[in-house]
C-alpha positions in Angstrom: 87.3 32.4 -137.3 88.6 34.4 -134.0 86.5 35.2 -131.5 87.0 39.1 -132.1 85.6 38.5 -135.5 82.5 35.9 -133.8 81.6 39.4 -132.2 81.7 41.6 -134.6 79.2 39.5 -137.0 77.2 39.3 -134.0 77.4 43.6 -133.3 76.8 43.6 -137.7 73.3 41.3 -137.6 72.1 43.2 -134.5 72.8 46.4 -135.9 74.9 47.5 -133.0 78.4 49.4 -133.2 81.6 47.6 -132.5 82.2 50.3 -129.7 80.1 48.3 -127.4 82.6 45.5 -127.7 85.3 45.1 -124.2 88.2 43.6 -124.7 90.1 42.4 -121.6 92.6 40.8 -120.5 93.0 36.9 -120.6 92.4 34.7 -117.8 95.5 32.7 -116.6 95.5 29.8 -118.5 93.6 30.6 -121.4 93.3 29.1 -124.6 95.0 31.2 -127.4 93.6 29.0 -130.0 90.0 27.4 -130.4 89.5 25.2 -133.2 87.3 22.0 -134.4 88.8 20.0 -137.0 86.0 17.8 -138.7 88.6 15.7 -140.2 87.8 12.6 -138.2 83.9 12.7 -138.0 84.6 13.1 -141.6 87.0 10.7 -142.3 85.2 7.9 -140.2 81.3 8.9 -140.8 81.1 10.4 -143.7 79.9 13.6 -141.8 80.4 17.3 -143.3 78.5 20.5 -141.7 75.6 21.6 -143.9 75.9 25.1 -142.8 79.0 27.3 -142.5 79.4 28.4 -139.0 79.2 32.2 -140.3 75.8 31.2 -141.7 74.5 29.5 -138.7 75.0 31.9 -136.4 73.4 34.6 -138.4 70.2 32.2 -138.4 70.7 31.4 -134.8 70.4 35.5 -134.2 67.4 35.7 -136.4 65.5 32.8 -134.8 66.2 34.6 -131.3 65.1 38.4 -132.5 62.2 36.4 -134.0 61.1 34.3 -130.9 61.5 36.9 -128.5 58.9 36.4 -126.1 60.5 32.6 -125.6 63.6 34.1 -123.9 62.0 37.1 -122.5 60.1 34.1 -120.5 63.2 32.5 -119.4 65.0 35.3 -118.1 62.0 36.9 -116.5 61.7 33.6 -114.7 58.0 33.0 -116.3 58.8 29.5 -117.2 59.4 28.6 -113.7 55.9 29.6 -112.5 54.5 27.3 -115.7 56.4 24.4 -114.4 55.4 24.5 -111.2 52.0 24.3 -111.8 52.4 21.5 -113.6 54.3 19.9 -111.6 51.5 20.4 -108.8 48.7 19.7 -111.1 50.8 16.1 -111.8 51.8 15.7 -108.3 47.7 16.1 -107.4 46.8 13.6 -110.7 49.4 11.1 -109.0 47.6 11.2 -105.5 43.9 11.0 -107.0 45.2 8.2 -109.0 46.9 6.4 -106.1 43.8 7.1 -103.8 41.6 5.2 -106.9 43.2 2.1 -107.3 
């Protein structure tokens, strides 16, 4: 699958028109080809994808439209302010503990 066609699946679940889509140029460098080949994980493992990559990505948008307060937290830089109070709340455990024994 190319990457042009990654995006538009992407622009199709949210609803959105492929006019927002940029194209530019590529960087110096640049891979014209991406591609896995499960042939040896396969091969050696016994391993095969349950889902299709077109399948997984639609379920990967759906879980983030559905959990959109999680990642509204992260880029609002919430889950920062959670973490550091626990990290003092553990840091104060840790010196009431030390101060005990």
């Amino acid at each position: 699958m190319r990457n042009i066609d990654i995006v538009k699946l992407i622009c199709q679940e949210l609803g959105k028109p492929e006019s927002l889509i940029t194209h530019v140029t590529d960087r110096k460098g640049h891979d014209r080809r991406y591609a896995i080949d499960p042939e040896k994980i396969h091969r050696e493992l016994g391993w095969l994808p349950e889902t299709k990559f077109a399948d997984g990505i639609k379920k990967t948008i759906q879980w983030y439209l559905t959990h959109q307060k999680w990642w509204e937290d992260i880029i609002s830089g919430e889950y920062q302010n959670y973490y550091q109070k626990m990290y003092e709340i553990n840091q104060q455990y840790k010196m009431l503990s030390f101060l005990g024994s």
